[in-house]
C-alpha positions, -999 to +999 in steps of 0.1 A: +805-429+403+814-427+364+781-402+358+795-383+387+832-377+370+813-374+336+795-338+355+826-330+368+846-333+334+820-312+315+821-284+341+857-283+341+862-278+305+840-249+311+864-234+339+841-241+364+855-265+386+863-258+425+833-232+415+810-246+440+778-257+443+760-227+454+727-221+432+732-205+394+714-175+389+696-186+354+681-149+333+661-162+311+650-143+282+625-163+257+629-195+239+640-237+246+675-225+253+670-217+289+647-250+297+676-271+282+701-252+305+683-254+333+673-294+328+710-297+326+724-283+353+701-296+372+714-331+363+744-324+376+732-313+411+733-276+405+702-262+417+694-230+397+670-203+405+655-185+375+653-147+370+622-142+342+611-113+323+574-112+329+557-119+291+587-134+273+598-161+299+584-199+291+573-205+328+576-241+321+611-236+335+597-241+373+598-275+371+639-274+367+642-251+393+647-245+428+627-213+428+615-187+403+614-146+406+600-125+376+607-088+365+597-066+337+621-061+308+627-023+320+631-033+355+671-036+360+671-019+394+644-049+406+667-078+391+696-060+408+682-068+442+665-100+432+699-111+427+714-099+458+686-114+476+690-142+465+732-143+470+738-151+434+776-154+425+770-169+393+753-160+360+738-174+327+727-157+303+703-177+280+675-173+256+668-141+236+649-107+240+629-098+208+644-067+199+618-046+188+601-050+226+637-034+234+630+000+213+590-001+221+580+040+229+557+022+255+586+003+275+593+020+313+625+023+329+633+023+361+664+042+373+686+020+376+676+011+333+675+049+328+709+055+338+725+026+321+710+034+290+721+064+294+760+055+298+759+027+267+764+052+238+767+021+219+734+002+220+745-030+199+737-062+215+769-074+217+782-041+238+749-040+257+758-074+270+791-066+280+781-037+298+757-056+316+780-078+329+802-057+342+778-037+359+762-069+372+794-078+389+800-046+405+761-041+418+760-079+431+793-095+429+778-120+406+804-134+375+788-143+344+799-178+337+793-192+294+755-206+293+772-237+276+784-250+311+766-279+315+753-288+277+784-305+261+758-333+247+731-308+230+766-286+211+764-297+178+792-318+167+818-304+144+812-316+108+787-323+081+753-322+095+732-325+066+722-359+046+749-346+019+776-327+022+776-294+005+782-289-032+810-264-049+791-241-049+774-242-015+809-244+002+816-212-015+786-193-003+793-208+032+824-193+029+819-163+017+787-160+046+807-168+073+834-140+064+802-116+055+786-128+089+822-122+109+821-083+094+783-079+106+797-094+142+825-071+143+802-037+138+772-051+160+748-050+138+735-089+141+742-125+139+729-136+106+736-133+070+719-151+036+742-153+009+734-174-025+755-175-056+780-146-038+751-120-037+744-111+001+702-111+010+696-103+036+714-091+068+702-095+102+693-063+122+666-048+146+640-074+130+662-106+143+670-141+131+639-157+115+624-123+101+665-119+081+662-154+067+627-155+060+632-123+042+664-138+025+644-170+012+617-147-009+646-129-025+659-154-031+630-176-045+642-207-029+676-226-032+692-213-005 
């Protein structure tokens, strides 16, 4: 069945074959991301059951799943036994959680959150992540597997993607972004930069993507 070894090549490259085909725990913060992964694996005959945060997850998800449990965003200690109940060996990560709903004075804890805010003296999102991980795989046994597993066709290609490709001057700002962007990475700070004519904008922190280049195009006054 050619579609059949065309599944199986794009979760090998991913380093998941011989994984199994037991279900794929899917936490799925906010956005299209999480719908596209779970449409996918689902092609690909591996059913996934969604773990949602209650008010940022699109439940139109359901459909591509084989069964759907909700939690609130300070309720670790209720997706650690959702996850256990559930027998979950394997993880995706996909979507995002707006960051300011993270630092909210009103947001409760449980204990289990308490404590492992409590033990992350570094509260970037990068080391927050790994943290997670780890503490996922010791609680449940579950491995976090990359949330890229099964969309090989939606990565965008390497390469020009524009109508034109980039002037002098743009490939110089790309270049000089992409270092600027690699230094913001490193320190934990955020994803995005804005950069025109060598002058960094804006930088991406606690506000998140579209608030940093939004803020970066008004500085800017277009042309960027």
């Amino acid at each position: 069945d050619p579609s059949a070894a065309s599944a199986e090549r794009r979760t090998d490259m991913w380093g998941l074959g011989g994984a199994g085909t037991g279900p794929i725990g899917l936490i799925a913060g906010q956005g299209e991301f999480p719908l596209l992964f779970a449409k996918a694996a689902v092609s690909v005959k591996r059913p996934v059951i969604v773990f949602g945060v209650d008010g940022i997850t699109d439940r139109r998800i359901e459909q591509f799943t084989a069964a759907a449990h909700y939690f609130g965003l300070g309720e670790l200690g209720k997706l650690i036994e959702l996850l256990r109940t559930n027998s979950i060996r394997q993880i995706v990560f996909a979507g995002s959680i707006p960051k300011k709903r993270m630092y909210d004075e009103t947001l409760k804890l449980d204990s289990a959150a308490e404590q492992f805010m409590r033990q992350s003296p570094n509260k970037g999102d990068d080391h927050l992540m790994r943290a997670l991980e780890l503490l996922l795989k010791v609680k449940c046994g579950a491995s976090v597997i990359d949330s890229r597993s099964f969309l090989k066709d939606a990565l965008a290609p390497k390469g020009v993607l524009t109508i034109r490709r980039p002037d002098e001057r743009e490939e110089c700002d790309l270049k000089f972004g992409l270092r600027a962007a690699r230094h913001v990475g490193l320190m934990d700070i955020g994803q995005t930069v804005v950069v025109k004519d060598g002058v960094v904008l804006a930088v991406e922190a606690l506000e998140g993507t579209d608030q940093a280049v939004r803020r970066g195009g008004e500085l800017a006054n277009g042309g960027i």
